[in-house]
N, C-alpha and C positions, 0 to 999 in steps of 0.2 A: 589495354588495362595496365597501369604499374604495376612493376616489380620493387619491392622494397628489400632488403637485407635486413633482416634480424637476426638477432645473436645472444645463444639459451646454451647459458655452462663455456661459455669459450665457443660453440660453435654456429656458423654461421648457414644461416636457411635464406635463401631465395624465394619470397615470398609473391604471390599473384593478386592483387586486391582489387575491388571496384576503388574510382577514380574519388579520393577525398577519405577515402578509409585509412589510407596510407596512417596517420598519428593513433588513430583506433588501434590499428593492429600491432603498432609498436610499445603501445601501451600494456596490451592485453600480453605481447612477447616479454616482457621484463615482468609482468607478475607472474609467469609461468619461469622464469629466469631467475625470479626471488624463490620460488618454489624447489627448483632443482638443487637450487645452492644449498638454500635449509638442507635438504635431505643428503646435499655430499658431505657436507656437515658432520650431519648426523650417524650417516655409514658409510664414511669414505666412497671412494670409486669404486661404484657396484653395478658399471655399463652402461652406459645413453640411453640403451632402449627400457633398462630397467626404471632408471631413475623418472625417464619420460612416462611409464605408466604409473609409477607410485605419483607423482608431481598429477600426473591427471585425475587420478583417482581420490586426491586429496582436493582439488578441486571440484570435481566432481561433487565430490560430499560435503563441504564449502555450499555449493549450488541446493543441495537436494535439502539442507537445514534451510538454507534461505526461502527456498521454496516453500518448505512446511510455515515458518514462520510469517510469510505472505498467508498462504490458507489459514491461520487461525486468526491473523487481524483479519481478514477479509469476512472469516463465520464472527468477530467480534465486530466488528461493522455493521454486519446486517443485521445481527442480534440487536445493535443500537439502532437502526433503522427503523425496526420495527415496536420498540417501543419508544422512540419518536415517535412513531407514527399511532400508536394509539395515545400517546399523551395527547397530540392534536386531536385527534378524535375525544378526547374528552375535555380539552379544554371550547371546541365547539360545543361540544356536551353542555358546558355548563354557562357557555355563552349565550345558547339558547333559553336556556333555563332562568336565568338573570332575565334577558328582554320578555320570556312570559309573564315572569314575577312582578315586572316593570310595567306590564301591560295590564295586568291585571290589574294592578293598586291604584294607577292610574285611572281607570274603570271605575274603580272603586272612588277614589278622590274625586272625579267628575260627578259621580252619582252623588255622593254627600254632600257636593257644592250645588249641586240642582237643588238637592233638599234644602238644604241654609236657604237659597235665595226663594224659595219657596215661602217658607216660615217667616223670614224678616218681608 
């Protein structure tokens, strides 16, 4: 498996990945790395391990909104799913409806023309 080296606030981690992850993880290492900085920032140096759990836990919650807002497209999804799916079901509805109407008058205009050529 590679080893990679990333580097979060100035310090460097020895990293263990599967084989092609390697850019994934360096990726994922500098927005945890933008994260920590924001927050040295914001409250000077207030320890690695502190800064590494506020940075995770704003992440974290980053994750858990996205999440929700996955779950309410996904219930507005099916909600539109579903009426799709009875639109179709009524637009067969009335496609049926049409071809009885069709059929009927039809029925109808073949019997009237029986009659004409009857009479003349």
């Amino acid at each position: 498996m590679p080893e990679i080296i990333v580097n979060i606030n100035d310090q460097d981690y020895a990293i263990v990945c599967d084989p092609g992850e390697e850019n994934h993880l360096k990726q994922l290492s500098s927005k945890i790395d933008f994260k920590v900085r924001e927050l040295t920032k914001r409250f000077g140096k207030i320890g690695e391990t502190r800064l590494m759990v506020m940075a995770s836990l704003l992440i974290a919650d980053e994750i858990h909104e996205l999440n929700k807002k996955i779950e309410t497209n996904i219930e507005k999804i099916n909600s539109l799913e579903t009426i799709i799916g009875s639109k179709d079901k009524a637009i067969i509805d009335q496609q049926k409806d049409s071809q009885e109407y069709i059929e009927m008058n039809n029925d109808r205009l073949s019997d009237l023309l029986s009659r004409l050529s009857i009479v003349n």
